[in-house]
C-alpha positions in Angstrom: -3.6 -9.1 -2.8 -5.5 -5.9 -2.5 -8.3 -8.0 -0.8 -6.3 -9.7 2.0 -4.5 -6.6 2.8 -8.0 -5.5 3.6 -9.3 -7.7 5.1 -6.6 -9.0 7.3 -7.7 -7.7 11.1 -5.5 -5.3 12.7 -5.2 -7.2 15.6 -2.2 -9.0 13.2 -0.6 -5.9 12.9 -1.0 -4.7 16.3 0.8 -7.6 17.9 3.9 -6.3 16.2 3.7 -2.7 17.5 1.8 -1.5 14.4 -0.8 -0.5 13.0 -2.8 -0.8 9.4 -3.3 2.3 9.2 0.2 3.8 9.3 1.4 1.0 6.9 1.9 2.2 2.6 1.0 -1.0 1.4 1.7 -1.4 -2.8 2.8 -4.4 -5.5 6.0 -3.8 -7.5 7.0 -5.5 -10.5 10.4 -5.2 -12.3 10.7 -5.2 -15.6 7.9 -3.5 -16.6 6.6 -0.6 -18.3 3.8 -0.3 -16.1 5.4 -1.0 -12.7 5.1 2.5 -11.6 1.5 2.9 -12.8 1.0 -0.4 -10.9 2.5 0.7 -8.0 0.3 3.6 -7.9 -3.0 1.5 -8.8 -2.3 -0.9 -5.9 -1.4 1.8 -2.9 -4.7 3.3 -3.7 -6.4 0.2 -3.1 -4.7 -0.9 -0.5 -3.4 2.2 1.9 -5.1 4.6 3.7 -5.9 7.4 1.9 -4.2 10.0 4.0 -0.9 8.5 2.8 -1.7 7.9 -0.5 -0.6 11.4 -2.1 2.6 11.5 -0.2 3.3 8.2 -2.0 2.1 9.1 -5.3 4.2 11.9 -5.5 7.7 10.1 -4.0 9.2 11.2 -7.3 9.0 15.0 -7.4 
């Protein structure tokens, strides 16, 4: 997933009014122990790193 996020063109994205860039991207899975750690795996691949931390720490 991480991949096509990535390499979709933002010309996708801007025919809607947005941009790539401005967009927190993560996979979620229920019913897991690990959903939050994937969560948090997945934004950093997939998000731009200015809006990582603000999701990373959504909790506090």
């Amino acid at each position: 997933m991480a991949k096509i996020v990535k390499e979709t063109d933002d010309v996708l994205f801007n025919q809607f009014g947005q941009s790539k860039e401005d967009i927190i991207f993560f996979v979620s899975m229920t019913d897991d122990d690990m959903a939050e750690e994937l969560e948090n795996q997945s934004v950093i691949q997939m998000t731009n790193a200015k809006l990582v931390d603000g999701f990373l720490h959504r909790y506090q």
